[in-house]
N, C-alpha and C positions, 0 to 999 in steps of 0.2 A: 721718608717711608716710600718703599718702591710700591710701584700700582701694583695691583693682587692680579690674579689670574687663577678663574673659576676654571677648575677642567672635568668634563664630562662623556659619557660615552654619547659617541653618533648614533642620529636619530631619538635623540633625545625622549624619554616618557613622561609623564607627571610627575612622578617623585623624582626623576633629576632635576626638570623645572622645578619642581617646588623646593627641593633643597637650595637650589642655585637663589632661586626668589629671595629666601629667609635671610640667606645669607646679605645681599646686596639693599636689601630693604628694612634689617634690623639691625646688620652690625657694621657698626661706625667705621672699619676698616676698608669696605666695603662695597662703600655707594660708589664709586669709581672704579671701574673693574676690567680685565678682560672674557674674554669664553674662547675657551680651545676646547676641542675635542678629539676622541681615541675611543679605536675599538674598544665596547664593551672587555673589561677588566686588566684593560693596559693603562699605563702612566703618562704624563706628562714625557716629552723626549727620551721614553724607558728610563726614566730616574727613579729611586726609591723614593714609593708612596712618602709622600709628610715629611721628605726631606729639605725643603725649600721652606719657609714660612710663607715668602710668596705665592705659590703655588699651594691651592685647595683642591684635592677631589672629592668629587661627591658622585656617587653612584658607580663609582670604577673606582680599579685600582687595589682594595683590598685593604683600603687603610681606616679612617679616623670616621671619614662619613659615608662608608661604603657598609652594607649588609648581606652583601651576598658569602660572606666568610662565615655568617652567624647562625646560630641554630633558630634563636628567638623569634618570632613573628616580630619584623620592624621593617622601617623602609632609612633610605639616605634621611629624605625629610625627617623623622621621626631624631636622626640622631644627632642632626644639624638642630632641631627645634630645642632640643635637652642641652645641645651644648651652650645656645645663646641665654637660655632662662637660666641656667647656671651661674653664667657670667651676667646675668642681670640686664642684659640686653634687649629684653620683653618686659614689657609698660603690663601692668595692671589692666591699663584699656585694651590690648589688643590680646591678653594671653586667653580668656577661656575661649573669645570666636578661632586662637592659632591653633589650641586643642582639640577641637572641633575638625577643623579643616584638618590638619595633619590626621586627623586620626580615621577619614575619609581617602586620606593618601595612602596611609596602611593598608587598609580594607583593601582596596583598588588593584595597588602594586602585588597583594599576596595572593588575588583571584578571589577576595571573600566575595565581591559581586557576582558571582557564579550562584552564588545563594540567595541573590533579592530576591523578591516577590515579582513574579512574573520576571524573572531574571532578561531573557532573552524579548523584550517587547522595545517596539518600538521608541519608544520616548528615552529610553539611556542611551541612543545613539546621539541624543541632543546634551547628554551629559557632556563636563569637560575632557573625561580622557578620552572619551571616544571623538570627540574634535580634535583633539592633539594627535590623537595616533593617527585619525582620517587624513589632515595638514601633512605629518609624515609622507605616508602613500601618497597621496595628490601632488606631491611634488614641486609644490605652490609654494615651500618658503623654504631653504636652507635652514640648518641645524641652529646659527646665532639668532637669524630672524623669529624661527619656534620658540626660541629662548624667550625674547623680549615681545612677542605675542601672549606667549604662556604667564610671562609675569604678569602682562596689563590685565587680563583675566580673571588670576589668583589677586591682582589688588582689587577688583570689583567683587570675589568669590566673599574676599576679609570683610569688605564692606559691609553687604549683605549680611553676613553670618552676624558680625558687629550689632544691627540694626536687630536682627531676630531676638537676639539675645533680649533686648531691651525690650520688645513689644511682650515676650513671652512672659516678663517681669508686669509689665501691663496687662497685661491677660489675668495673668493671677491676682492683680487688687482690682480687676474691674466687677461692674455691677451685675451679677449673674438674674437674669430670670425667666419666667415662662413664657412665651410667646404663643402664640395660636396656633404654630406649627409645630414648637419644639423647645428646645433649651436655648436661651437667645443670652446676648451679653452689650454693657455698654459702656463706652471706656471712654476717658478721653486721651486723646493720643494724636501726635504730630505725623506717626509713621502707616502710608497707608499700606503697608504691608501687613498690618494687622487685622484688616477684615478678613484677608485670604486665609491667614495663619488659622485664627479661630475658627470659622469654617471646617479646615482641615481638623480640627481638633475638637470639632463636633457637636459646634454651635450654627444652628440652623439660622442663625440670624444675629447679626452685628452691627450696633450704632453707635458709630463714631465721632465723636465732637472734637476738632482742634482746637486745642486753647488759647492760641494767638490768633486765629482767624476768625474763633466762631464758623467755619464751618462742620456741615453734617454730610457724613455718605452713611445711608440704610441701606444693607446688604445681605440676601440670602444666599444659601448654597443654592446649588443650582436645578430644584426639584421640581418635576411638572406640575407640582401640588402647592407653590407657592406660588402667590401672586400681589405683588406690593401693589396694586393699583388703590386699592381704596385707605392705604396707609398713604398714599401720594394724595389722594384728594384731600384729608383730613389735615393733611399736614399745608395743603395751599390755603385753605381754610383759617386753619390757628394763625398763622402766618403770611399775610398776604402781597409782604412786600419783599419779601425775602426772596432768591431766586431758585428755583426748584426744578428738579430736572428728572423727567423718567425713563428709566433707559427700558429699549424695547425689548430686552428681553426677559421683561416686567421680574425682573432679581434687584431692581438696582435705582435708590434715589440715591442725587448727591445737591445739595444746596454748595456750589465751589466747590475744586480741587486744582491741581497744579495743571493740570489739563486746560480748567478753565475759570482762573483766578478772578475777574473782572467782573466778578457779579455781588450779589448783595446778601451777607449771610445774617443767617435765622438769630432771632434774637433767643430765640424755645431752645429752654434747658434741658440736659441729657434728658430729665427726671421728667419733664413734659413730653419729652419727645418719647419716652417708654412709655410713657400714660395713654399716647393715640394709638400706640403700635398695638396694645391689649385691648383698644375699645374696636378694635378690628372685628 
């Protein structure tokens, strides 16, 4: 089999990164590749689009993974993503976080971000395509280097997305209840990405227990009106050999985390550890 050869237009955007990623990182043909590039809606050496097998465009050209010929709202990504879940090239494990993300690539590439909230504010310039497109301008990497920048990226973006999925599933079987501030919850769960999540999702308060470690992180949002101090005393009290930690921005106990594995976790069950948070 001859080695492939991804072609894309220069200056590369997210949905050409992302189509080029899909490609190289889900289909088996693939993992070994080159990247050429061409003016926005030219070919490969002016050949006819999808006449080579070798030779894939995506984002130019006007062929198989190109969208600009199309009336629909879609992106390259979007059509490279439907060809490989067709051909069964997408795991069960990675297909609802690739739906997610591609369907963020859509949005993106069609200008729907024109529409967020608070559209123009500072913090989506830390988004990813505005990094890519910044890298562009900057002049800091060549068009292949963007490429394999762009991919390591979207493989921490899948990660992530991967990880939310699963805490979000934890969210919904965990133990909901009232807190002295508000609606609180209490899970147990390996990922700490799940106190943030909840939080966001309008739990003034989050305790978390790992199941392999026995440890606890007690976490509020971040309101002037909360103050875990005397949920920290009570809890050095029940527990006094345990290692307990309060961070100064009095939102935040954690008995261990990956930060600081080397201590000694609480033997106090979720259901104890709700029991002090309410005698607050």
């Amino acid at each position: 089999m001859s080695k492939k050869v991804i072609v894309t237009h220069i200056f590369p955007d997210l949905d050409a990164i992302g189509a080029a990623w899909l490609l190289v990182r889900f289909h088996p043909d693939y993992s070994q590749t080159d990247f050429a590039f061409v003016p926005a809606g030219d070919t490969y050496n002016n050949q006819p689009v999808d006449s080579d097998p070798s030779v894939i465009h995506v984002d130019t050209g006007m062929g198989q993974f190109d969208h600009h010929q199309l009336s629909a709202q879609t992106s390259a990504s979007q059509l490279v993503f439907n060809y490989l879940k067709q051909a069964n090239h997408i795991t069960l494990k990675h297909q609802a976080a690739l739906e997610r993300l591609v369907k963020v690539i859509v949005d993106i590439d069609n200008f729907a971000d024109c529409f967020w909230p608070e559209a123009s504010a500072d913090r989506y310039d830390l988004t990813l395509s505005e990094i890519i497109n910044n890298l562009k301008i900057s002049g800091r990497l060549n068009d292949k280097e963007l490429i394999y920048q762009g991919m390591i990226l979207l493989d921490a973006v899948l990660t992530g997305l991967m990880i939310k999925i699963k805490v979000e599933a934890e969210i919904k079987s965990g133990q909901e209840f009232a807190s002295p501030w508000g609606k609180a919850i209490a899970v147990e769960s390996k990922h700490s990405l799940l106190s943030k999540l909840a939080q966001k999702l309008g739990y003034a308060l989050v305790v978390r227990k790992e199941p392999k470690t026995g440890f606890v992180s007690i976490k509020s949002q971040p309101r002037p009106t909360i103050d875990l101090e005397s949920i920290y005393r009570q809890l050095k009290t029940a527990d006094t050999k345990a290692s307990w930690f309060f961070h100064q921005s009095r939102h935040i106990i954690v008995n261990g985390s990956r930060h600081s594995p080397a201590v000694k976790p609480t033997v106090l069950s979720l259901e104890e550890i709700v029991a002090i948070v309410n005698q607050k």
